[in-house]
Structures are given as structure tokens and as C-alpha cells.
C-alpha positions as CSV (number, residue, x, y, z in Angstrom):
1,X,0.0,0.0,0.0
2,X,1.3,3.6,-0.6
3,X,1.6,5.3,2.2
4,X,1.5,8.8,2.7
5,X,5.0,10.8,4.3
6,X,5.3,10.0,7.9
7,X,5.7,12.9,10.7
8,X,9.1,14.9,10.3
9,X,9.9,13.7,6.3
10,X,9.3,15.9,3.8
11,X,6.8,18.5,4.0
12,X,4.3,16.6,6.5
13,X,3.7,18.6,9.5
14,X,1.1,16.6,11.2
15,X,0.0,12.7,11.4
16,X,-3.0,12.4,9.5
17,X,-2.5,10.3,6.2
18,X,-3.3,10.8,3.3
19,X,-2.9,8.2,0.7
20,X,-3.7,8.2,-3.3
21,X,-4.1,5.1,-5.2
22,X,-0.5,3.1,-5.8
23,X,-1.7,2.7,-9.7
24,X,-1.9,6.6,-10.2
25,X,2.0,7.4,-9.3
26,X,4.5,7.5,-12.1
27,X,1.5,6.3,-14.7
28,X,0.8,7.3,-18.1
29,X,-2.2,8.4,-20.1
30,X,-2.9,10.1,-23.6
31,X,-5.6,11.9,-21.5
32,X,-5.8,15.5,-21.0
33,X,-7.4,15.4,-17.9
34,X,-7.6,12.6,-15.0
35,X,-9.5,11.7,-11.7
36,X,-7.4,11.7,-8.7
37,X,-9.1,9.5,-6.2
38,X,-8.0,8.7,-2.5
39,X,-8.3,8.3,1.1
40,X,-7.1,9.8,3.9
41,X,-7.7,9.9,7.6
42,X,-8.3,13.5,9.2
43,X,-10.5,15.0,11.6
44,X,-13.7,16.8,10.8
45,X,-13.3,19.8,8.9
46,X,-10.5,18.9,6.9
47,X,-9.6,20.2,3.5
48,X,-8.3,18.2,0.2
49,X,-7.1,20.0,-2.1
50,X,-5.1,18.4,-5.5
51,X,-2.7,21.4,-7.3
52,X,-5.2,24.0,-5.1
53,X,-8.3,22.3,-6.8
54,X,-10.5,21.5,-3.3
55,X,-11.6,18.0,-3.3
56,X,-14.9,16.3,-2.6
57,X,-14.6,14.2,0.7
58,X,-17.2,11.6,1.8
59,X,-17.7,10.3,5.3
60,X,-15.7,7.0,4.5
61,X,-12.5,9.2,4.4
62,X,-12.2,9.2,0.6
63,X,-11.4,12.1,-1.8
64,X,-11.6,12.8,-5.1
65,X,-11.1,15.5,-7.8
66,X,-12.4,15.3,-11.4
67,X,-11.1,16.6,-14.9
68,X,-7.5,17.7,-13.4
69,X,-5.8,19.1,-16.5
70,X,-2.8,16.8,-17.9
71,X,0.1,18.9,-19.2
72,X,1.9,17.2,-22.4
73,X,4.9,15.6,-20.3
74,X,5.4,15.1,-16.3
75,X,2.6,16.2,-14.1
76,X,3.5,16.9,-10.8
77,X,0.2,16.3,-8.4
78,X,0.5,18.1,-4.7
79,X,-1.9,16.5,-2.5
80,X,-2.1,18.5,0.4
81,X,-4.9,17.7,3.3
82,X,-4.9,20.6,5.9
83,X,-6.7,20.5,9.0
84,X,-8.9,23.0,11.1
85,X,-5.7,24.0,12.9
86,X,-3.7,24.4,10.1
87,X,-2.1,21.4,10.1
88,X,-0.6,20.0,6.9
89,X,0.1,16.8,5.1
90,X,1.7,16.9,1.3
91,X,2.2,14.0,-0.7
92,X,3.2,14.1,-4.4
93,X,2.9,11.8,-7.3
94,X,3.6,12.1,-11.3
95,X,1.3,11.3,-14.0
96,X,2.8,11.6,-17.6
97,X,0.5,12.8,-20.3
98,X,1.9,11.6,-24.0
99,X,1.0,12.6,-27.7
100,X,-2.6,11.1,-28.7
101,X,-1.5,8.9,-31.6
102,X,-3.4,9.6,-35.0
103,X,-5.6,6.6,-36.2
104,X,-6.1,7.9,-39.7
């Protein structure tokens, strides 16, 4: 399972977890946009946000944000959960968007 960055690596400032699918990081697509989907573990009043787009949350502790835009090349994707006291979590992962290929 993927985990999210543990307390005092990286940029996590707290201990809540946030964790994206393991299939999304380093994939690729001929997409322009994706769905970044997830789950994390926060308490109420939490915010997801994916490259400052705010994501839906359910009760069950998922996420998700549609139609994030693809780049041509390496997208970087911030996922960033902050909590009522400011508290912050970052994890990263890459999606790479390639050249549609012509089926004429």
C-alpha cells in the first residue's frame, strides 16, 4: 500500500494520512485530464485540495477531484490535506501525459 509521508519527512507537518491510489503514481495516459481519487484519515473539517483544486470528501474518508488538467509531459500532483488547525500533510505523485497517436 502507498503510504503517505510519515511525521518529520518531507513536508508533513502533522500525522493524519493521506494516501492516493498506488496505480496513479508515475503512470501514463494520452488523456488531458484525470480523476485523482483517495483516502485519507483527518479530523472533521478537513480540507483536500489536489494542485489547489478543493476535493470532494465523503464520510468514508475518501477524496476525489475530477477533470484535473494533464500537461503534455510530467505532471506533478500536490496532494495536500490541511486541518482546522492548520495542520498540513503533502504527498506528491507524477502522472505523464503523452502525444494522442493519429488513427487515420
Amino acid at each position: 500500500m502507498w503510504r503517505a509521508l510519515k511525521h518529520g519527512a518531507g513536508k508533513c507537518t502533522c500525522r493524519h494520512p493521506i494516501t492516493p491510489p498506488p496505480h496513479l503514481d508515475g503512470s501514463t495516459t494520452n488523456d488531458n485530464t484525470t480523476v485523482i481519487t483517495g483516502s485519507f484519515n483527518a479530523p472533521p473539517n478537513s480540507a483536500v485540495t489536489i494542485n489547489g483544486q478543493l476535493a470532494t470528501l465523503n464520510v468514508n474518508g475518501q477524496f476525489f477531484v475530477n477533470d484535473v488538467p494533464l500537461a503534455l509531459g510530467q505532471n506533478i500532483m500536490t496532494i495536500t490535506l490541511t486541518t482546522q488547525d492548520d495542520q498540513t500533510t503533502t504527498q506528491t505523485l507524477t502522472i505523464t501525459r503523452t502525444q494522442a497517436r493519429c488513427l487515420c
